[in-house]
matplotlib code that plots the C-alpha trace (Angstrom):
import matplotlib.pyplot as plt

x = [-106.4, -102.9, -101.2, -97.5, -95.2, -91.8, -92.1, -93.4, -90.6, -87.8, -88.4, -87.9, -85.4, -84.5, -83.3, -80.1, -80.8, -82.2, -85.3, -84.4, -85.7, -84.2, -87.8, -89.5, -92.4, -95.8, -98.6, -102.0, -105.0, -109.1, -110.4, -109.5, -110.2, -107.2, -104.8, -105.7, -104.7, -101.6, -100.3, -101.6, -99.1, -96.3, -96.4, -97.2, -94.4, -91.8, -92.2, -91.0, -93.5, -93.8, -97.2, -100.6, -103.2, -106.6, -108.5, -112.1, -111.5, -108.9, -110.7, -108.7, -106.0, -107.1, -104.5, -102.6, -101.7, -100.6, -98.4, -97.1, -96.4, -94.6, -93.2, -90.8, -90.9, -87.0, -88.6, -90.3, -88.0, -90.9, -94.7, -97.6, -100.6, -104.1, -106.8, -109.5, -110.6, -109.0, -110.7, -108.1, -106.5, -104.2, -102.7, -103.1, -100.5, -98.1, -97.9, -97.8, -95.1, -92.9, -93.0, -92.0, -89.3, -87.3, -88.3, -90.6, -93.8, -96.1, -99.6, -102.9, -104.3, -108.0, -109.5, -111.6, -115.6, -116.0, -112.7, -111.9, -109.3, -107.0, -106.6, -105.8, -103.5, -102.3, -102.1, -100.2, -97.3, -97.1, -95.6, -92.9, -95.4, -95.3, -98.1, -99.6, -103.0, -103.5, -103.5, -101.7, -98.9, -98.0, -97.7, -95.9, -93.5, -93.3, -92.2, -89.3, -88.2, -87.8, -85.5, -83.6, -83.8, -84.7, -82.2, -81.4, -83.8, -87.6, -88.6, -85.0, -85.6, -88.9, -88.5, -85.4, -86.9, -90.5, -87.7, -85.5, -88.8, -90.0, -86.6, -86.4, -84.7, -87.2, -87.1, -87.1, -85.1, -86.2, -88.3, -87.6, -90.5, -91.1, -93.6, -95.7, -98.0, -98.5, -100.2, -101.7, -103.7, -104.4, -106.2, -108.4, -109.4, -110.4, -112.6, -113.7, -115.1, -116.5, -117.9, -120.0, -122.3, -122.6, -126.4, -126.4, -125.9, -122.6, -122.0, -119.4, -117.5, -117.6, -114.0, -113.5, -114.0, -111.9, -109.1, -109.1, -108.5, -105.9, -104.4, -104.0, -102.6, -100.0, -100.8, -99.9, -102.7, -103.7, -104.1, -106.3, -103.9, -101.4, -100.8, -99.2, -96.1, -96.1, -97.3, -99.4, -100.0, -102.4, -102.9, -106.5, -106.8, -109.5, -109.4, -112.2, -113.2, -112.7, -115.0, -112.4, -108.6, -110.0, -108.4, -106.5, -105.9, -106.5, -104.3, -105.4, -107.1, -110.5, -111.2, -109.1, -106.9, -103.9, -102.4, -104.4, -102.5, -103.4, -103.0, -100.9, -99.2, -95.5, -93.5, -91.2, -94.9, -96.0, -93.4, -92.9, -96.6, -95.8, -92.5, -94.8, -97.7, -98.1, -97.6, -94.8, -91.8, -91.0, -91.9, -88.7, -87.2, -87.6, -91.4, -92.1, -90.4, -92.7, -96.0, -95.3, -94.9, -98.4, -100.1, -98.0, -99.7, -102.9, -102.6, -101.4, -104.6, -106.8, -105.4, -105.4, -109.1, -111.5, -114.4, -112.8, -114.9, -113.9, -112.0, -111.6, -108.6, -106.7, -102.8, -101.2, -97.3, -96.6, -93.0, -92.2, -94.1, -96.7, -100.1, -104.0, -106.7, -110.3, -110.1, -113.5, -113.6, -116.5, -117.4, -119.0, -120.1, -118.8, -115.6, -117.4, -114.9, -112.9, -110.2, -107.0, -105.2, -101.2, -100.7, -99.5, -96.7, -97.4, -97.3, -98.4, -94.2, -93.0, -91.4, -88.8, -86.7, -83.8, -80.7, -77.4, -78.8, -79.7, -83.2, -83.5, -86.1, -87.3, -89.7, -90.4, -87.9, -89.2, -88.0, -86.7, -83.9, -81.9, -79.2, -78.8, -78.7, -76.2, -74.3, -75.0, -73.7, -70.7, -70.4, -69.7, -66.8, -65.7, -65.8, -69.2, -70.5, -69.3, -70.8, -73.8, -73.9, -71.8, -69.2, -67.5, -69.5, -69.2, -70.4, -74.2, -75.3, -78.6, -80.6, -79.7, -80.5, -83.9, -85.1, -83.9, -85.7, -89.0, -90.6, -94.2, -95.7, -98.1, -95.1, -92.3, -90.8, -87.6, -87.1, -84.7, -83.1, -82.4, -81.2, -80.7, -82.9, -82.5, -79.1, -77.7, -79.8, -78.0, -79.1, -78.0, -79.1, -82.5, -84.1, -85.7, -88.5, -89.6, -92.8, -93.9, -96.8, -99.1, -97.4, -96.2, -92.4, -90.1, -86.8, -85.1, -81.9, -80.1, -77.3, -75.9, -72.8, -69.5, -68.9, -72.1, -71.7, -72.1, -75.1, -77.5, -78.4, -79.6, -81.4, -83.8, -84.0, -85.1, -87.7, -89.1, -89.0, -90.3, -93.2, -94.1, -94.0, -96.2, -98.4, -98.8, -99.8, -96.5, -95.9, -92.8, -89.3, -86.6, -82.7, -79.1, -76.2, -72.8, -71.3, -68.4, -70.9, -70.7, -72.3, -75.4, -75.5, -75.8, -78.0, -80.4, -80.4, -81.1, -84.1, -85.4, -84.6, -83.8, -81.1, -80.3, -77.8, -77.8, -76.7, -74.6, -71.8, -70.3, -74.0, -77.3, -80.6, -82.6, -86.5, -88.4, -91.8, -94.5, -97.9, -99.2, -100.6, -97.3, -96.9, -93.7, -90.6, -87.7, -84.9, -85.9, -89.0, -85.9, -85.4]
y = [61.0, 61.9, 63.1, 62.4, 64.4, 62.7, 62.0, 65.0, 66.8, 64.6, 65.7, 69.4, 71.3, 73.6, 74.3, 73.5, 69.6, 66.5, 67.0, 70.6, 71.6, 72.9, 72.8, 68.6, 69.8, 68.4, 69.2, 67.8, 70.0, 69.5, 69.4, 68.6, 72.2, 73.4, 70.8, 72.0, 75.4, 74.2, 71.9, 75.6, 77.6, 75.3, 75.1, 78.9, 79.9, 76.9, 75.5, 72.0, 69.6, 65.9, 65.1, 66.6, 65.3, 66.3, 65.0, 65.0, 62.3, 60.3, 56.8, 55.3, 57.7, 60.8, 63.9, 62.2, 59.4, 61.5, 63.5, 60.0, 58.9, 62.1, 62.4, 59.2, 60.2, 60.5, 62.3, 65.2, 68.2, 70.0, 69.6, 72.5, 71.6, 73.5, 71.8, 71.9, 68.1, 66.3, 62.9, 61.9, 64.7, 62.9, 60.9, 64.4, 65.7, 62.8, 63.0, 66.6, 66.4, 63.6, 65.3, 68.5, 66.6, 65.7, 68.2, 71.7, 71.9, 75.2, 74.7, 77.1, 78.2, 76.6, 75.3, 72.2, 72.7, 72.8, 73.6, 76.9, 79.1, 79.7, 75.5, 75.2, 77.2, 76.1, 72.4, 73.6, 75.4, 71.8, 70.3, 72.8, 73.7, 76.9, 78.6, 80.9, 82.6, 82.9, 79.9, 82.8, 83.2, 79.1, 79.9, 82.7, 80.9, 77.4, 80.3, 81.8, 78.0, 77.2, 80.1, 80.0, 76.7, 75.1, 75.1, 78.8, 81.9, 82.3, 78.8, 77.6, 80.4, 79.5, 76.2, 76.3, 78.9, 76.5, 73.8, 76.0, 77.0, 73.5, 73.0, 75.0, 74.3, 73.6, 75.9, 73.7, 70.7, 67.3, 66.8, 63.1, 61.2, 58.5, 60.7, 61.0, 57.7, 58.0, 61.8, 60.6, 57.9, 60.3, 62.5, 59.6, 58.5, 62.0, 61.8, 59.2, 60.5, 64.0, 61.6, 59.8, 62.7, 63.7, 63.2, 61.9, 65.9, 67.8, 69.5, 72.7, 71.0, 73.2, 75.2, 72.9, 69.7, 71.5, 72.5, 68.8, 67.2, 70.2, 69.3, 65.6, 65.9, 67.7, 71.0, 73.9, 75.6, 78.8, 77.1, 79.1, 80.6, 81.8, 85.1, 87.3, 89.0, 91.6, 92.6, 89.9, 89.5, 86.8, 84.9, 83.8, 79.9, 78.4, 74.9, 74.0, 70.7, 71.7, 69.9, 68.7, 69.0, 68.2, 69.7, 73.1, 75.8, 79.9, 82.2, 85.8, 88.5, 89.1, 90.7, 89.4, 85.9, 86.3, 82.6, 79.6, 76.3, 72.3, 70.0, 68.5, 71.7, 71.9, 73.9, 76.1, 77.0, 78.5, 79.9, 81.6, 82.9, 84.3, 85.8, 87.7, 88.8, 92.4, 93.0, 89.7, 91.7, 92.5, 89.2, 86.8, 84.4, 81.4, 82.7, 82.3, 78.7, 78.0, 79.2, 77.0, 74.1, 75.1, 75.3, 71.7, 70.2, 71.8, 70.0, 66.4, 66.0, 67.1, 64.6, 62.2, 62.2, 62.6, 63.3, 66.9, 69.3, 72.4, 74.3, 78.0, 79.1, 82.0, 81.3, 83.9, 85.0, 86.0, 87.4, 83.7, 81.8, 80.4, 78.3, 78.3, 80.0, 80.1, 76.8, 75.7, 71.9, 70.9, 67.3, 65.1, 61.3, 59.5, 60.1, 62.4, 64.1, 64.1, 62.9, 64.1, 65.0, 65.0, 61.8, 62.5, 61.9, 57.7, 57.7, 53.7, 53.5, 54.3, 51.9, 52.0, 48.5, 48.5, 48.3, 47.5, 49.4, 52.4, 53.6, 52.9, 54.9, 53.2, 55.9, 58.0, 60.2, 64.1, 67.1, 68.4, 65.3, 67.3, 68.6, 65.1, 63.0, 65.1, 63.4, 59.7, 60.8, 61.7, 58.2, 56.4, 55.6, 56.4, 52.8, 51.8, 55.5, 54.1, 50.2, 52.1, 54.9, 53.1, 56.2, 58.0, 60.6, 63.8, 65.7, 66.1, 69.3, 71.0, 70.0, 67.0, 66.3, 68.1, 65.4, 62.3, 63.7, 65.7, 62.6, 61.9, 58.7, 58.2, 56.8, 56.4, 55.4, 56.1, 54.9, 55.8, 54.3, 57.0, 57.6, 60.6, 64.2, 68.1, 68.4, 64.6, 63.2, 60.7, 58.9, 55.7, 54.6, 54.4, 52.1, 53.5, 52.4, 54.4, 52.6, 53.2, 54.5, 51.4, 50.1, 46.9, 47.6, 49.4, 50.0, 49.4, 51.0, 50.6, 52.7, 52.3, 54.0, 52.6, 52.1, 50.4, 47.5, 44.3, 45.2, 43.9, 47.2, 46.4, 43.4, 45.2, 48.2, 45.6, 44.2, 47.1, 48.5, 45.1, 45.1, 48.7, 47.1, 44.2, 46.9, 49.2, 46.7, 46.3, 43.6, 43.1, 44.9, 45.4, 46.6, 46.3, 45.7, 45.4, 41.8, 43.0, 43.9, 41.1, 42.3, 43.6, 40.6, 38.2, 40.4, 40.0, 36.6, 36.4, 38.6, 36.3, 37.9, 36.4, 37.4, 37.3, 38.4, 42.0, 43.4, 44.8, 41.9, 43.8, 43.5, 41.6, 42.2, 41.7, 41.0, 40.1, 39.6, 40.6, 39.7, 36.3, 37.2, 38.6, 37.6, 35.8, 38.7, 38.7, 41.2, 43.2, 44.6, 47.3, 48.0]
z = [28.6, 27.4, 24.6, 24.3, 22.2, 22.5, 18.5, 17.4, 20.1, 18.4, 14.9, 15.6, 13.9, 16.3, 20.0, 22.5, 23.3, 21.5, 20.2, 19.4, 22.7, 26.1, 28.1, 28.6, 30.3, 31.3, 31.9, 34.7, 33.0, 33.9, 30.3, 26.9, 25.9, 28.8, 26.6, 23.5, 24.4, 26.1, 23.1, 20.7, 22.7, 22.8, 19.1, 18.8, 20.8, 20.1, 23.9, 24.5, 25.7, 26.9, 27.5, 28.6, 31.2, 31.1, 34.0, 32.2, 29.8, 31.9, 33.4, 35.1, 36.7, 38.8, 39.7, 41.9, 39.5, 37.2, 39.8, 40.9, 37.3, 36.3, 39.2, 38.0, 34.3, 33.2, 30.2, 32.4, 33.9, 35.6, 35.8, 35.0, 37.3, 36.0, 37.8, 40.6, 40.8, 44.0, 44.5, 47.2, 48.9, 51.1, 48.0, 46.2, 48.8, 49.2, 45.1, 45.2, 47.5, 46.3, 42.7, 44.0, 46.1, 42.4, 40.0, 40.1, 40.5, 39.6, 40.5, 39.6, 43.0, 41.9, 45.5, 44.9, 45.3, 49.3, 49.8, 51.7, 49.6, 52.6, 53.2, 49.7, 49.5, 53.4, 52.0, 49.2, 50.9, 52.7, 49.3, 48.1, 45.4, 43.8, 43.6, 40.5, 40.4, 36.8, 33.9, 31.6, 34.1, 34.1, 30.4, 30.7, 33.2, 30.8, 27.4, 30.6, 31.0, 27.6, 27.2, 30.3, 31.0, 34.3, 36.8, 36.2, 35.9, 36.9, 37.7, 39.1, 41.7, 42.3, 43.2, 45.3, 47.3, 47.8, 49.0, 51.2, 53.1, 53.2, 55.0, 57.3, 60.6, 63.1, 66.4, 69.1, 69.4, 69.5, 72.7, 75.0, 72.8, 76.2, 77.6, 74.5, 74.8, 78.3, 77.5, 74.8, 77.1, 79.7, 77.1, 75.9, 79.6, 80.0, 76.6, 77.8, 80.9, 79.3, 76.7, 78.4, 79.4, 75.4, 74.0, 70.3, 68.9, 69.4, 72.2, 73.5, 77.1, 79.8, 80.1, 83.2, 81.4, 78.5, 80.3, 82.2, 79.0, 77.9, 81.0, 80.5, 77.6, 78.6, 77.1, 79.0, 80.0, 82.6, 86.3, 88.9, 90.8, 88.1, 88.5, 85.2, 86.4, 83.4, 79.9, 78.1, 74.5, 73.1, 69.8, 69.0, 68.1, 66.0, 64.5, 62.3, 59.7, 56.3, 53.7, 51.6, 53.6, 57.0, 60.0, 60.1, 62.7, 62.2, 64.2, 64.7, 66.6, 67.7, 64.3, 61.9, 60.8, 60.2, 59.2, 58.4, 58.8, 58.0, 60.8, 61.8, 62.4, 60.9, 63.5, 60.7, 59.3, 62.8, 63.6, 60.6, 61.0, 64.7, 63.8, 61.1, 63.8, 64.4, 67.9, 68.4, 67.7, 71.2, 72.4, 73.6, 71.2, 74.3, 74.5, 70.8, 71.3, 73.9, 71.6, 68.8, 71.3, 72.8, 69.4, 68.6, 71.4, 70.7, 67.4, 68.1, 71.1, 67.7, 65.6, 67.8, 68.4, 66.1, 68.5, 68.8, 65.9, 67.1, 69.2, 70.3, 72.9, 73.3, 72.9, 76.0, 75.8, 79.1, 79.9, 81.1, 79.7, 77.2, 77.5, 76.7, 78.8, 77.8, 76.0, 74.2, 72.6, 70.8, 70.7, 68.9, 70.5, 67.2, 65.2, 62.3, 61.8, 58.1, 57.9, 57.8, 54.2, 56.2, 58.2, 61.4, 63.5, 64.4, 68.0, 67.6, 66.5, 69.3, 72.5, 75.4, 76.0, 78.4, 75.9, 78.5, 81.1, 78.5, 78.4, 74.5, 72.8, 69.1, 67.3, 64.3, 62.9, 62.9, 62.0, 64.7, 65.1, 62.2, 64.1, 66.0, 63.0, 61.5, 64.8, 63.6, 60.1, 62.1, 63.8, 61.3, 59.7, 55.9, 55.4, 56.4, 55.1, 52.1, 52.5, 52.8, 49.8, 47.4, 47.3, 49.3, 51.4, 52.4, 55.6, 55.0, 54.0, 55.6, 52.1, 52.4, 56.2, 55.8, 53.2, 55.5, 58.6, 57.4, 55.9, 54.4, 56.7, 54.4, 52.4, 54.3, 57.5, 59.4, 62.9, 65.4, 68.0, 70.5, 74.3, 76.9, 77.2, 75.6, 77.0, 76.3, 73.1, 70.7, 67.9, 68.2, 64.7, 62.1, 59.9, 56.7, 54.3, 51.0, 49.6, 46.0, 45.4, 45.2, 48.1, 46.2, 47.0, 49.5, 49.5, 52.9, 54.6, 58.0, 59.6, 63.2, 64.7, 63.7, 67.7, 68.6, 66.4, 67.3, 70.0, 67.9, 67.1, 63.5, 64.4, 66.6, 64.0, 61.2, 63.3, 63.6, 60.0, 58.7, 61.6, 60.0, 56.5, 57.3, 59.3, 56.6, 54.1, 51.7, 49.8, 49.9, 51.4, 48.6, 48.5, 46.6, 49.1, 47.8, 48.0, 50.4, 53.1, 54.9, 58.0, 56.3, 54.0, 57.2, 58.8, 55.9, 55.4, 59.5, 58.9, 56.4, 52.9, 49.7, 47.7, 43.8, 41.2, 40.3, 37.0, 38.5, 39.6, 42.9, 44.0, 45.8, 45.1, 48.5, 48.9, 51.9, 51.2, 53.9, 52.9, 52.2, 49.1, 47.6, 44.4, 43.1, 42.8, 40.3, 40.1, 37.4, 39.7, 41.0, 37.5]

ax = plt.figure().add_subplot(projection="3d")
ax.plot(x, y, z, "-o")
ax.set_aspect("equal")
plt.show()
């Protein structure tokens, strides 16, 4: 399955770091005969290598196992991937993603049979992947490495421009999330109702029916008696079922696509793709804002019901204004549809208490709570910043505020405890989980502003994290607190976790397990 060359890499006699070496690279191939010519060309040209994957022999690990274990591999700087064969494409992506996330990640462009090119390729740009057409080129790029090294040169470029457009600012801001549930139950009653008339085939609704269900949702759409009070220009909307990725939208004209795009739809992507169109360039900043809302919406009433197979719409930028006309759904009576490779945004998350007389929102982080969570950073105090890093902190950068609010749910969870509108939103505080990749662990975290303290505040985020944990099927929650934290410490031990001696002496080890059949835990399961 694998062939590791640590040994042979340490007896070397040449090169800039142990092992004679400057490049520890590894490789995910589909046959033996791809790693033969990988290890012949490391040799050949004096590349350094770590280990080699080929898929066709392996038994009990497919693509996305080996992304996941390399993606932890202290002796692996960057990762070659060189195959077609995607058993799981959701765990594919997650993998593919939380690699990416610590080290670089150049991929072949090799759709999987039954894939369509352009959702490959869509569902890679989702991962901070890059992407090469030719197996020569990744060889090519793995000789440049070697001599360059990988922070600097070819691939260091490569990668930090894959995660600078993964991390790009959203362009709206964070919408008031209270409304969301109620829409979404609107929309299903309205399914409902349309799908009781379905025979046992698929069927196209009626644009009524369509635009009724549109409409409930909260979509904007084109009423009857709107009236166009200048130039129009239109976008042409398609969503289809792919046979391997599941769901993605197709923006374009009449004759031609322009952007393909995996649901659910990431906002930077789309608008991107619009700010690209030929014919947009005139069209207002606020308008485009409004589109990529429209095409949002569009996208989170698809994903949240899988009875929906197709759909057809035209997007229309008015001078005012955006929203659908000439919507077309296609249903189907049963969920047939595949499902879909990018979890999407958990609406099941979300609830409204009354907190003091404060309408107190608890939901899922997203990516547009950037600029507002860069204001809880700001809340707290040097003291409990550093109670909570370990260290001292400095004022978050944009990297490093992207990364703690555009999140994978298939494998982690942040919720936020949030108040007020568009012009008054503040995060109060969030919750965090990061599960390993067989789900057996997560690591918890919990910040509130310095000033809110003492409103049990962290109590009710907990309970919430741990009620995801339990939800999502983790074993157990895990964490390291420092032993002067008293706050945390008792908040811990109120929440039910056990707590045991680090190696560290200035610290606790913290479990909580959440399933019945967790297994007995020790500290070394951090290590």
């Amino acid at each position: 399955m694998a062939h590791d060359h640590r040994e042979e890499r340490a007896n070397a006699p040449h090169g800039a770091t142990s092992g004679g070496f400057r490049l520890r690279a590894s490789w995910i191939v589909d046959t033996e005969a791809q790693a033969a010519t990988v290890r012949a060309h490391a040799l050949a040209w004096r590349v350094g290598l770590t280990s080699v994957f080929a898929i066709d022999v392996a038994r009990d690990m497919d693509s996305a196992d080996m992304l996941d274990f390399l993606g932890s591999d202290a002796h692996t700087q960057i990762v070659f991937l060189a195959t077609s064969r995607i058993e799981r494409p959701d765990r594919f992506l997650s993998a593919m993603r939380a690699t990416s996330m610590r080290k670089p990640v150049l991929a072949l462009g090799m759709p999987p049979d039954g894939a369509e090119p352009a959702v490959y390729y869509a569902a890679l740009a989702r991962t901070a992947v890059v992407c090469l057409d030719r197996f020569e080129t990744l060889l090519e790029i793995a000789e440049h490495a070697e001599i360059e090294g990988i922070r600097g040169g070819t691939v260091g470029e490569l990668h930090r421009t894959a995660l600078e457009r993964m991390f790009m600012t959203p362009p709206l801001p964070a919408p008031d999330a209270r409304g969301l549930r109620d829409a979404h139950a609107r929309a299903r009653h309205a399914f409902d109702d349309c799908a009781r008339t379905l025979r046992e085939t698929r069927q196209w609704l009626d644009p009524v029916d369509a635009r009724r269900i549109l409409d409930a949702f909260g979509v904007p759409t084109r009423s009857e008696n709107m009236q166009s009070v200048g130039a129009r220009t239109s976008i042409d909307i398609a969503i289809h079922d792919d046979a391997v990725f599941g769901a993605y939208m197709t923006l374009g004209s009449a004759r031609d696509v322009f952007s393909t795009h995996l649901l659910p739809l990431d906002p930077v992507d789309v608008d991107t793709a619009l700010r690209r169109m030929a014919g947009l360039a005139s069209v207002a900043r606020e308008i485009l804002c409004q589109a990529v809302y429209v095409l949002e919406s569009l996208s989170a009433l698809v994903c949240g019901e899988p009875r929906v197979e197709r759909v057809t719409a035209c997007c229309v930028l008015d001078v005012d204004r955006a929203y659908i006309d000439a919507p077309r759904l296609c249903l189907t009576p049963h969920a047939s549809r595949r499902a879909l490779s990018i979890r999407p945004y958990p609406f099941e998350f979300e609830e409204t208490i009354d907190w003091d007389g404060i309408a107190l929102t608890f939901r899922p982080i997203r990516p547009e709570d950037e600029g507002h969570h860069a204001g809880l950073f700001g809340a707290q105090s040097a003291e409990d910043l550093y109670l909570r890093f370990f260290s001292m902190q400095r004022k978050p950068d944009h990297a490093r505020l992207a990364r703690l609010v555009r999140i994978d749910y298939a494998r982690e969870m942040a919720i936020i405890a949030c108040s007020g509108g568009l012009t008054d939103f503040v995060t109060h505080g969030v919750a965090r989980a990061v599960a390993d990749p067989s789900n057996e662990s997560a690591e918890f975290a919990v910040a509130i502003r310095s000033d809110e303290k003492g409103h049990h505040l962290g109590r009710m985020l907990m309970d919430r994290i741990i009620d995801y944990g339990r939800r999502q099927g983790i074993a157990r929650l895990v964490g390291i607190v420092l032993k002067e934290n008293h706050r945390m410490l008792a908040l811990a031990q109120d929440c039910g976790f056990e707590r045991f001696n680090d190696e560290d002496p200035t610290i606790w080890s913290l479990v909580l397990p959440l399933q019945a059949r967790t297994t007995a835990w020790h500290p070394e399961s951090l290590a």
